[in-house]
MIGU-124328 format. One line per 3 residues: number of its first residue (from 1); their letters; for each residue y, z, x of C-alpha. Coordinates in steps of 0.02 Angstrom, whole numbers, padded with zeros to 5 digits. Layout:
NUM> A> Y:Z:X  ... $
This chain:
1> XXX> -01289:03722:-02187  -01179:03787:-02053  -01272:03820:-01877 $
4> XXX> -01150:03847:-01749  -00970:03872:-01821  -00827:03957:-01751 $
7> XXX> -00646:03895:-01730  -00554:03795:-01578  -00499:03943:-01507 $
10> XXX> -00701:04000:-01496  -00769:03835:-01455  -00663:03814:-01316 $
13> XXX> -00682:03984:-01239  -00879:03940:-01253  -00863:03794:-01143 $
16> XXX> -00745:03864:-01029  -00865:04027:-00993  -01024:03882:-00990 $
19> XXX> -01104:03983:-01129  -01083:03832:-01278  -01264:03764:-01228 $
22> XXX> -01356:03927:-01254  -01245:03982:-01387  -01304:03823:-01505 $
25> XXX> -01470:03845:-01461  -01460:04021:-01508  -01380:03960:-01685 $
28> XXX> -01494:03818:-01692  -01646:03950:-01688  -01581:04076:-01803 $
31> XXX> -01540:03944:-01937  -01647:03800:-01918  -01795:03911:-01850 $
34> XXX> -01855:03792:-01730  -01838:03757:-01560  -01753:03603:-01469 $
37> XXX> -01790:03489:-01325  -01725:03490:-01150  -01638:03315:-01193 $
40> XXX> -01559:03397:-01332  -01495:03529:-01248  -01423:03407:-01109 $
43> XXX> -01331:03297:-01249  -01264:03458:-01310  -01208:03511:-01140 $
46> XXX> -01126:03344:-01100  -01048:03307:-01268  -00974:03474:-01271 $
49> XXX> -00880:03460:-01120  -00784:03279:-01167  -00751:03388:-01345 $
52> XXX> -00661:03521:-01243  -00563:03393:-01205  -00523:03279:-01342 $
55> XXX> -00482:03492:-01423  -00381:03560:-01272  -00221:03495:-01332 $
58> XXX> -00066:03558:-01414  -00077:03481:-01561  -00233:03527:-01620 $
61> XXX> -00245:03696:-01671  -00316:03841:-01612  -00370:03928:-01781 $
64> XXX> -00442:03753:-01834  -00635:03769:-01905  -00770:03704:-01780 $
67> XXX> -00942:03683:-01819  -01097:03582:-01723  -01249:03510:-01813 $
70> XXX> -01191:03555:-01981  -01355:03511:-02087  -01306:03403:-02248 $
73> XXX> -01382:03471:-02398  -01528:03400:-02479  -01586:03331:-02340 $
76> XXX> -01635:03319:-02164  -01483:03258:-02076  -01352:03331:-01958 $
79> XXX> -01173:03310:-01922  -01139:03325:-01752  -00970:03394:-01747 $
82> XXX> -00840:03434:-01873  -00673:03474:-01847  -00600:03573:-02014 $
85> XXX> -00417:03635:-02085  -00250:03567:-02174  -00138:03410:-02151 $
88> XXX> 00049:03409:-02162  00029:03435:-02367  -00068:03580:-02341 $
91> XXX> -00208:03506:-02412  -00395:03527:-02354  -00440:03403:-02217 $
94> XXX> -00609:03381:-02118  -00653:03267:-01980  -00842:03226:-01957 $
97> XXX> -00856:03170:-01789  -01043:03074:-01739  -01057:03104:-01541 $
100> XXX> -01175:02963:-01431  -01241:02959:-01267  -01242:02797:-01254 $
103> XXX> -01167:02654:-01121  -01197:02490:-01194  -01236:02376:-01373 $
106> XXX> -01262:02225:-01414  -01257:02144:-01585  -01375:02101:-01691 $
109> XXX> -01365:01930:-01799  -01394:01933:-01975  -01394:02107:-02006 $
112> XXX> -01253:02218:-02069  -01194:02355:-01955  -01323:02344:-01857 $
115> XXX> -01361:02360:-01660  -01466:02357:-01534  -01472:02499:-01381 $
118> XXX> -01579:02586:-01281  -01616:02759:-01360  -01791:02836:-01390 $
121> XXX> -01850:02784:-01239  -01819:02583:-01267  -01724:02452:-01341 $
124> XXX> -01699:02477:-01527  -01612:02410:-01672  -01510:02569:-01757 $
127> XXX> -01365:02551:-01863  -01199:02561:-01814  -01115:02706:-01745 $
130> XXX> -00966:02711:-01862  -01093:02646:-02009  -01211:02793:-01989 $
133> XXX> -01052:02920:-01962  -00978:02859:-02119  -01146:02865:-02213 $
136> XXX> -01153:03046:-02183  -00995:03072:-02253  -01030:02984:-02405 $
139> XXX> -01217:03078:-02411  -01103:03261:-02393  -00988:03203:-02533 $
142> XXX> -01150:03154:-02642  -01219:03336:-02640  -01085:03439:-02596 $
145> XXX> -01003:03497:-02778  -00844:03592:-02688  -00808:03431:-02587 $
148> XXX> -00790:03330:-02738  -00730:03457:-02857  -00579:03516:-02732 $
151> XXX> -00555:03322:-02653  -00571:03381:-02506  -00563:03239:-02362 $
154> XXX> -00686:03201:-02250  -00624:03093:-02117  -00773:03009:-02031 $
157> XXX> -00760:02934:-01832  -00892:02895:-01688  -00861:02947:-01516 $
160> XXX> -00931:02865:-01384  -00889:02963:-01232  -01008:02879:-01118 $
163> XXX> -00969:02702:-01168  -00800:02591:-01083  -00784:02471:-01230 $
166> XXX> -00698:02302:-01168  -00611:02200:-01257  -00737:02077:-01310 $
169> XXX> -00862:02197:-01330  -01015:02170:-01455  -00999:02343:-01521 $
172> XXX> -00799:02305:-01599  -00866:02128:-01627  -00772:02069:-01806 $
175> XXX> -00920:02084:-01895  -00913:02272:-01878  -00738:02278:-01904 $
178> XXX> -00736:02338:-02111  -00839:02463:-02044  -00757:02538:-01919 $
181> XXX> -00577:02539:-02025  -00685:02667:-02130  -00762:02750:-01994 $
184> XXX> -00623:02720:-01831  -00754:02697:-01651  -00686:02791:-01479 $
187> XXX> -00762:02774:-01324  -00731:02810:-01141  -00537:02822:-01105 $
190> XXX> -00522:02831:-01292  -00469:03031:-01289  -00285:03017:-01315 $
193> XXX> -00337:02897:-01464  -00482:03017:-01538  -00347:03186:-01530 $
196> XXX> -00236:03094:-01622  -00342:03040:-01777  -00400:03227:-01778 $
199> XXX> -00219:03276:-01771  -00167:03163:-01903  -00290:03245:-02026 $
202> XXX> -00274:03430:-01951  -00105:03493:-01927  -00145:03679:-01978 $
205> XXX> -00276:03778:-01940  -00416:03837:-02081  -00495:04002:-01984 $
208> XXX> -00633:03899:-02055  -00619:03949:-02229  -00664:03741:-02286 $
211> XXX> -00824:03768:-02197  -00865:03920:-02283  -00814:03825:-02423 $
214> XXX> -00928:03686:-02421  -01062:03800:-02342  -01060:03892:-02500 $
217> XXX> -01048:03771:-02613  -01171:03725:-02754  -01294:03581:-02719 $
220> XXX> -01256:03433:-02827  -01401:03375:-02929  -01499:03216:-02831 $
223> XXX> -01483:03073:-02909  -01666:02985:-02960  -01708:02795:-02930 $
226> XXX> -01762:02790:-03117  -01583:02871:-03176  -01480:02735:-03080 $
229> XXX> -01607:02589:-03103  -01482:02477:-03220  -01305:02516:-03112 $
232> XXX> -01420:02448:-02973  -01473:02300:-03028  -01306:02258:-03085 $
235> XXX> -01259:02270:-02884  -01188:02454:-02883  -01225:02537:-02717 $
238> XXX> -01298:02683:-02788  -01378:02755:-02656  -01309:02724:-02469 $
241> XXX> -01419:02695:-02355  -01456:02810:-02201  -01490:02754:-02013 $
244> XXX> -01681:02664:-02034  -01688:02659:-02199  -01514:02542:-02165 $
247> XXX> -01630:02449:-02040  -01769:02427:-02144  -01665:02342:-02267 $
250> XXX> -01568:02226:-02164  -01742:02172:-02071  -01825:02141:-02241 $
253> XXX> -01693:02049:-02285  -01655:01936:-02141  -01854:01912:-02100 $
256> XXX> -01834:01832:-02313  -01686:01725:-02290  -01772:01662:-02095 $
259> XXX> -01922:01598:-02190  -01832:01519:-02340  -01742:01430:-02212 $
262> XXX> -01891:01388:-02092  -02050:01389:-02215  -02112:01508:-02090 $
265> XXX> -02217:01654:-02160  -02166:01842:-02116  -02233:02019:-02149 $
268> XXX> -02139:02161:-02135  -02257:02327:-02152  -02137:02486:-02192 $
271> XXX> -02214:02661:-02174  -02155:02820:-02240  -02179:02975:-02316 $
274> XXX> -02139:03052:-02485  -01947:03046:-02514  -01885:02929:-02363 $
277> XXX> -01824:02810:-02482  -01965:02677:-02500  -01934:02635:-02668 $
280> XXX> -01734:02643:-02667  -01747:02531:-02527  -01872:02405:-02613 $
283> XXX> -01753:02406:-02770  -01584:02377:-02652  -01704:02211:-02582 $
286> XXX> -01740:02151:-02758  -01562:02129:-02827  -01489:02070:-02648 $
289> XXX> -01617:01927:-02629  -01603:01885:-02835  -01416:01889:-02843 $
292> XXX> -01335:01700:-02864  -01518:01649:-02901  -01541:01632:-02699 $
295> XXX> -01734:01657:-02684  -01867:01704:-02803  -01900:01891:-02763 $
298> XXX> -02014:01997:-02889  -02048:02205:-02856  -02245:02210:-02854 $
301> XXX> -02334:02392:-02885  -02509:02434:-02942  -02466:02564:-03030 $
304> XXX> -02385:02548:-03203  -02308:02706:-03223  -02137:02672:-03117 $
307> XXX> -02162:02493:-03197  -02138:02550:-03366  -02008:02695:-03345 $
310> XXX> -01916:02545:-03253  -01937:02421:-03410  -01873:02565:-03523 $
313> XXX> -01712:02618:-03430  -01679:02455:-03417  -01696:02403:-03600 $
316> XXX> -01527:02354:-03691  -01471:02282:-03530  -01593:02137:-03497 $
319> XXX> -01735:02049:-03607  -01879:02147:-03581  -01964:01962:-03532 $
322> XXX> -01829:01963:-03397  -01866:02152:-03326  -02066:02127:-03357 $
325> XXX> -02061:01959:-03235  -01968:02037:-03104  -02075:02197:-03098 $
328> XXX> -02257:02124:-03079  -02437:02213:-03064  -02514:02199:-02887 $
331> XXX> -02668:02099:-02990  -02555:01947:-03038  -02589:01850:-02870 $
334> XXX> -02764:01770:-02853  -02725:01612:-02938  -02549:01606:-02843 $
337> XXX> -02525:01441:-02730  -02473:01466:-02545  -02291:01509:-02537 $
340> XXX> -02256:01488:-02717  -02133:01654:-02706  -02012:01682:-02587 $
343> XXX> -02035:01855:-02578  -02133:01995:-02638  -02073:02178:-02612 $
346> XXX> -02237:02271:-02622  -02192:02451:-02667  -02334:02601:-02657 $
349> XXX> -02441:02464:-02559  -02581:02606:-02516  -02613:02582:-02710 $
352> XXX> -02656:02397:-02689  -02856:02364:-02755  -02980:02246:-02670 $
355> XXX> -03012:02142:-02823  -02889:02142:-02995  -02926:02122:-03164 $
358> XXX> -02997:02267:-03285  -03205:02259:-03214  -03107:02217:-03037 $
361> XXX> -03208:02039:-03036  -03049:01929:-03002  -02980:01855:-02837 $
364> XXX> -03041:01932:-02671  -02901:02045:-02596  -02735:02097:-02675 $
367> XXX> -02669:02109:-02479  -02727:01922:-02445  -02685:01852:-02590 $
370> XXX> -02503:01934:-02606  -02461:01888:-02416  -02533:01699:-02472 $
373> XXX> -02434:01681:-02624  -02251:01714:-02531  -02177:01663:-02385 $
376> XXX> -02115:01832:-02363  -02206:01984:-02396  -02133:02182:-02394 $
379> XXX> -02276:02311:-02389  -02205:02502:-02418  -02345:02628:-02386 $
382> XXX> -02402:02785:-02340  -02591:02808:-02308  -02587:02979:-02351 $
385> XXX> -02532:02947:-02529  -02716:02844:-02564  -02799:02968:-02743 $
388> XXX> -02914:02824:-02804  -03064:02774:-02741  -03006:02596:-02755 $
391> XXX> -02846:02619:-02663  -02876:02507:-02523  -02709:02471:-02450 $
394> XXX> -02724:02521:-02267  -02603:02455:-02128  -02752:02399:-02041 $
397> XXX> -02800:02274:-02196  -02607:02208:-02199  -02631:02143:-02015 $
400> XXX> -02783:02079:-02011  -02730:01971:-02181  -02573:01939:-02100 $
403> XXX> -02642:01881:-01940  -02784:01759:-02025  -02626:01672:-02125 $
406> XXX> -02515:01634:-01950  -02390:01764:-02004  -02267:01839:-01908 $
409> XXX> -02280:02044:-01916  -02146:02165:-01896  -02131:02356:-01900 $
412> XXX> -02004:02487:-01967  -02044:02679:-01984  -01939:02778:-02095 $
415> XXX> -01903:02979:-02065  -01750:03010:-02163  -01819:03136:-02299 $
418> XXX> -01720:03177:-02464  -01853:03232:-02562  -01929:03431:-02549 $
421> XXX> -01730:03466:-02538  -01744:03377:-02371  -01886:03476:-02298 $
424> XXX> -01971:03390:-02167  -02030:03585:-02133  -02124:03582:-02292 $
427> XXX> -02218:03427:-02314  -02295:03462:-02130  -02310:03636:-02202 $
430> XXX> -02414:03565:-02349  -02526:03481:-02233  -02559:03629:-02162 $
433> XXX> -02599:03720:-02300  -02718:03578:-02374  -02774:03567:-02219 $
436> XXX> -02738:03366:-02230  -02696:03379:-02031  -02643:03544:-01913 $
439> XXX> -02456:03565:-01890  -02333:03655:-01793  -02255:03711:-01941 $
442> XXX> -02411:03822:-02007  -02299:03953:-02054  -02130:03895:-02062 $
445> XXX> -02028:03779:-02188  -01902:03752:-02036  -01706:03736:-02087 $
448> XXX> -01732:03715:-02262  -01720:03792:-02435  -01864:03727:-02525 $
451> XXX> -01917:03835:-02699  -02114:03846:-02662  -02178:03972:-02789 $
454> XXX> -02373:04030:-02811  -02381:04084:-03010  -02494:04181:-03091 $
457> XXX> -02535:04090:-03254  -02514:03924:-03320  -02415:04003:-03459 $
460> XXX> -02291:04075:-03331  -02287:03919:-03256  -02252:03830:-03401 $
463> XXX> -02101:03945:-03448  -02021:03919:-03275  -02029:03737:-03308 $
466> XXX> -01981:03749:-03469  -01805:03833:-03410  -01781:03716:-03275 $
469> XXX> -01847:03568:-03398  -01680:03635:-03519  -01560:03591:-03382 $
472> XXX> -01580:03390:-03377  -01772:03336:-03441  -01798:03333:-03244 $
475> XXX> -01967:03440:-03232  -02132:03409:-03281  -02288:03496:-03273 $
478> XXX> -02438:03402:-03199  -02617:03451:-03146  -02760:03398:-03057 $
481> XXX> -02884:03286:-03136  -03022:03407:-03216  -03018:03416:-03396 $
484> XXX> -03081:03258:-03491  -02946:03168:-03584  -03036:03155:-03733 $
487> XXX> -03042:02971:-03825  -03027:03025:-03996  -02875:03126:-03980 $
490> XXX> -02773:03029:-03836  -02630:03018:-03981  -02630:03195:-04026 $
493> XXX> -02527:03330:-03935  -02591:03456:-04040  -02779:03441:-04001 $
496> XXX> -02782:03518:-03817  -02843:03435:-03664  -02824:03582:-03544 $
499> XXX> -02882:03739:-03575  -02844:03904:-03460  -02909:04056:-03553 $
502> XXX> -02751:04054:-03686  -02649:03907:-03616  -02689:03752:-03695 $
505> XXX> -02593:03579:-03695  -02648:03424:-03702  -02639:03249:-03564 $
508> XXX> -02487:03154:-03595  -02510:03032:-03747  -02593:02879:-03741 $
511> XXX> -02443:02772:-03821  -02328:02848:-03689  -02305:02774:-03521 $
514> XXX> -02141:02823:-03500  -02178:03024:-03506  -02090:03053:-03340 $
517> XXX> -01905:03034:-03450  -01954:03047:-03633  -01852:03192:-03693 $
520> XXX> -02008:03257:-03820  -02151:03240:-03683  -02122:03409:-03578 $
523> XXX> -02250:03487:-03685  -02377:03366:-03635  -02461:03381:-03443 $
526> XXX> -02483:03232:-03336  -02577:03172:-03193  -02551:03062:-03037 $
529> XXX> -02572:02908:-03120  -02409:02953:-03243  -02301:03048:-03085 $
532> XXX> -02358:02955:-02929  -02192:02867:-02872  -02080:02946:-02969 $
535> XXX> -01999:03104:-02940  -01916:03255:-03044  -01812:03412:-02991 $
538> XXX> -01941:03513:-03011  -02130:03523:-03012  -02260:03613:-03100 $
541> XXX> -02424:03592:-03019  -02588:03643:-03078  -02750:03650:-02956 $
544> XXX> -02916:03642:-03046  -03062:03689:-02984  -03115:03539:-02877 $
547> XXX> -03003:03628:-02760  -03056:03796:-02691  -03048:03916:-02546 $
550> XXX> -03212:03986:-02483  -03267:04032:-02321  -03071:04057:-02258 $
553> XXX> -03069:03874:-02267  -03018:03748:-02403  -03156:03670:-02499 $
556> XXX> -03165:03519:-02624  -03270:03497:-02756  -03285:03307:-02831 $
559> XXX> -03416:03372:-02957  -03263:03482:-03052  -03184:03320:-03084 $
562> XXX> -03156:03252:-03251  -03281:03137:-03332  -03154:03048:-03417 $
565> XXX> -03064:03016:-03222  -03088:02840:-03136  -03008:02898:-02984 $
568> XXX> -03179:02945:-02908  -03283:02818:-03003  -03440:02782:-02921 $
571> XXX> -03444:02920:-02813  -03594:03018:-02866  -03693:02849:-02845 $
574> XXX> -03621:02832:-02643  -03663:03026:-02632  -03836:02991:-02658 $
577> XXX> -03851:02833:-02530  -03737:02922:-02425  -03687:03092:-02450 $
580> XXX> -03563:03108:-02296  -03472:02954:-02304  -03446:03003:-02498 $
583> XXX> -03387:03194:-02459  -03267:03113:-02333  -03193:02981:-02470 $
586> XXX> -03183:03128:-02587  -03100:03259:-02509  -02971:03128:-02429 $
589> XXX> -02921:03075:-02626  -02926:03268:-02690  -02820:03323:-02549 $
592> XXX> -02716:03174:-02558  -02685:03207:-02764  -02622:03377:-02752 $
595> XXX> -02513:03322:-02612  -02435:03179:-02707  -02409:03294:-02852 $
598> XXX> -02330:03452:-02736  -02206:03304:-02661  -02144:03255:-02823 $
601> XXX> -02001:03394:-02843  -01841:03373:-02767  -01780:03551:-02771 $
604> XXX> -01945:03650:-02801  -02130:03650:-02831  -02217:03785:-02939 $
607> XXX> -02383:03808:-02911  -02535:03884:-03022  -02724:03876:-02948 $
610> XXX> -02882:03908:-03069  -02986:03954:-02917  -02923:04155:-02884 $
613> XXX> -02948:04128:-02706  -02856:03985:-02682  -02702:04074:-02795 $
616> XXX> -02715:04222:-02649  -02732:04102:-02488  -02592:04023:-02541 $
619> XXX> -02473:04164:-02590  -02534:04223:-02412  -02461:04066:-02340 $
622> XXX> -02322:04104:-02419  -02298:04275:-02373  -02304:04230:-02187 $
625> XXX> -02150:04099:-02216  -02052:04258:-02249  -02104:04346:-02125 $
């Protein structure tokens, strides 16, 4: 998405008047439709000027395309500058410059393209400068259809304008050095240098037509962890990784290979929301640490449905003895011996129980006994993603456990979003609305084009998925847990589950675990048990009625639940020995359900609510974002 654009000619005259500061924050409003910070503004301020003049030279031309914090589709990142037009073939050239503040680096050992500066406020490990520019590159070329389908080149470079790099400087050190041949560094003095790799690519000027271009172009479809499961565990970098989620790796996998060398034992807790990559970057860890047979690594989850879609894309390419041993149920630990795994990549660790086995009377705690069992443990989670009453993976639990065993602990905190097209705007949004937590986006999605649609009957919403379904068999329709899946006909699509005046369709089958990518399952509606931890281009969601709006306030209801559903099991017993603490428990796992299921949908959400005043607050909510 194109914020400020305008050509050399413009950008220059901007600076020169001292208007280029107000004038992106003026663009930066009307498209992103949110304010910036003070420190913002003064990075824009500064950066501009040393642009002016790295761009005040004869050689670059004046009708070139300019644009500043062009926002990469699909998700929430920004290119700082981008320099656009033809080379000496006539041929469409951009140059996608990353801008820093910065004045000093220092390497970090044992981690690709990483380094560690002071930004944020203190020292911190980010990823390289010329990594993270080219990763944006590669991200633009990944969604952008016109890029790829008209080759045009994008010509990644970090400039450092603050920075004198010497000679022996840690940030050209030679481990960076494939890195920065992709992605060339400049830094103070370096202007002569950076005008000439922009000149190199743009000889003519473009009036900015390629950034209309791209800016127009169609949105390549995202690519989905369970799609490119088997090219990734044959060691295909499917999915590049973006500034933490490139630290998060490289920690996890140094803090493995430390304590395989020193028998010391290491936790690594990594938080993040829906879409920031958890689960590509737990895959990425599996086949790094397994390759040459170097450690003994296994992907742990609780829940079996991204288990089994994983053990059925990957069939034909492995024994399914193989797939099943690497892929492991969070209840396989208890009888584990201390450090008998290297590691264990815990994925969806909020899911992790108490006590495993099927009455939950074996072991003592899934988070003691999996830290225990490996020398190195990886816990992915998000607390807000908890819908059982079971669920009792807090980050709180992971410490303590980690602390009793002598365990080192470290940290990382992902933000980069690619799921919700991106749309940081609209999972705070969704909070909002659910009233999960207040937000500053209560009535604004922010810079992003997420399809949020309120529809007025489950058979309308069923069509709309149906179309989208046609496309690729990447929609499915899901709803909240309040019809009884009846035991008799768990087998049987055509006795219905769910019934909504004339819409009727049954739960997903018994026999089918895999009904997030069976072709023949659309017709059948699933739950968060078959959807949580997967995701889909689009989302049907249904809200039964133990969600309602009453009182101009959002209400749940645990008694419209399902008798058939385990995910509140035991809670009409703790409502009668304690009726608060149970009405807290429940409304946290109802409110957490339908937000799990409304942050499944890459591209859109579709929404249908059986309580009529639920249906209106929400169309309300919606009506306001347009405003």
């Amino acid at each position: 998405m194109l914020v400020f654009d305008s050509t050399v000619d413009g950008f220059l005259s901007a600076v020169l008047n001292d208007t280029i500061s107000d004038d992106i924050k003026f663009a930066f409003k009307k498209s992103l439709h949110h304010g910036t910070s003070p420190n913002e503004e003064r990075a824009w301020k500064n950066s501009m000027e040393y642009m002016y003049k790295i761009l005040m030279d004869k050689n670059i031309p004046r009708d070139a395309g300019v644009a500043i914090e062009f926002k990469i589709p699909s998700s929430n990142k920004r290119i700082d500058f981008i320099v656009s037009g033809y080379d000496d073939g006539r041929e469409d050239n951009v140059v996608i410059i990353e801008l820093k503040q910065w004045e000093s680096a220092s390497k970090v050992v044992g981690k690709d393209d990483i380094v560690k500066t002071f930004v944020g406020g203190g020292l911190r490990e980010v990823a390289h400068p010329s990594y993270q520019v080219w990763s944006y590159a590669n991200l633009l070329n990944d969604f952008n259809q016109t890029v790829q389908d008209e080759g045009i080149s994008l010509n990644p470079c970090a400039y450092l304008h603050n920075y004198k790099i010497s000679l022996n400087d840690d940030i050209i050190d030679e481990v960076y050095l494939d890195t920065i041949c992709k992605a060339p560094l400049y830094g103070k003095g370096d202007a002569v240098k950076l005008r000439d790799f922009i000149s190199s690519h743009v000889k003519y000027g473009d009036n900015e037509e390629i950034l209309f271009k791209i800016n127009n172009s169609k949105i390549q479809p995202s690519k989905r962890l369970q799609d490119t499961l088997a090219s990734m565990m044959k060691g295909n970098q499917n999915f590049v990784m973006i500034d933490e989620q490139k630290v998060a790796f490289e920690t996890a996998e140094d803090l493995a290979r430390q304590s395989y060398l020193d028998d010391e034992k290491r936790v690594l807790i990594v938080e993040g929301g829906p879409g920031t990559g958890k689960s590509v970057i737990a895959i990425n860890l599996l086949v790094n640490l397994i390759k040459n047979d170097e450690l003994t690594a296994f992907y742990v989850t609780k829940n079996s449905a991204p288990r089994e879609v994983y053990y059925k894309e990957l069939k034909g390419e492995y024994t399914q003895k193989y797939v099943k041993n690497l892929f492991k149920g969070s209840g396989n630990f208890y009888k584990a011996g201390k450090n008998e795994y290297d590691v264990l990549i815990v994925d969806e660790a909020h899911r992790l129980n108490r006590k495993s086995g099927l009455y939950s009377n074996q072991g003592e705690n899934q988070i003691k006994e999996i830290i225990n069992a490996s020398k190195t443990s990886i816990f992915f989670i998000d607390e807000q993603q908890r819908i059982h009453i079971k669920d009792a993976g807090t980050k709180a639990d992971i410490e303590l456990y980690a602390q009793q065993a002598g365990a080192h602990i470290d940290y990382i905190k992902l933000e980069s979003q690619f799921r919700c097209n991106g749309s940081d705007g609209y999972l705070s949004w969704l909070d909002d609305v659910l009233e999960i937590q207040k937000t500053v986006n209560s009535n604004d999605f922010g810079d992003y084009d997420y399809d949020f649609q309120v529809i007025n009957t489950p058979t309308e919403l069923y069509q709309k998925l149906n179309e989208k379904n046609k496309i690729n068999n990447k929609s499915r329709l899901v709803a909240g847990y309040c019809w009884n899946w009846e035991k008799d006909y768990r087998d049987d699509t055509n006795t219905p589950d769910i019934k909504i005046g004339d819409f009727q369709k049954s739960w997903n089958l018994n026999n089918s675990s895999t009904w997030a990518i069976d072709p023949e399952s659309f017709n059948e509606i699933g739950c968060v048990h078959t959807s949580q931890g997967l995701e889909f281009d689009y989302i049907g969601v249904i809200l039964g009625k133990d969600i309602r709006y009453e009182d101009n306030k959002i209400i749940t209801d645990f008694t419209q639940r399902a008798k058939t559903d385990r995910s509140l099991f035991g809670i009409k017993k703790m409502y009668k020995e304690n009726p608060e603490k149970a009405l807290t428990i429940a409304d946290e796992i109802i409110k957490n359900t339908y937000r799990t299921l409304m942050t499944r949908g890459m591209k859109g959400c579709y929404i249908y609510c059986e309580d009529k005043k639920l249906q209106e607050y929400f169309k309300e909510r919606v009506r306001m974002l347009k405003n």
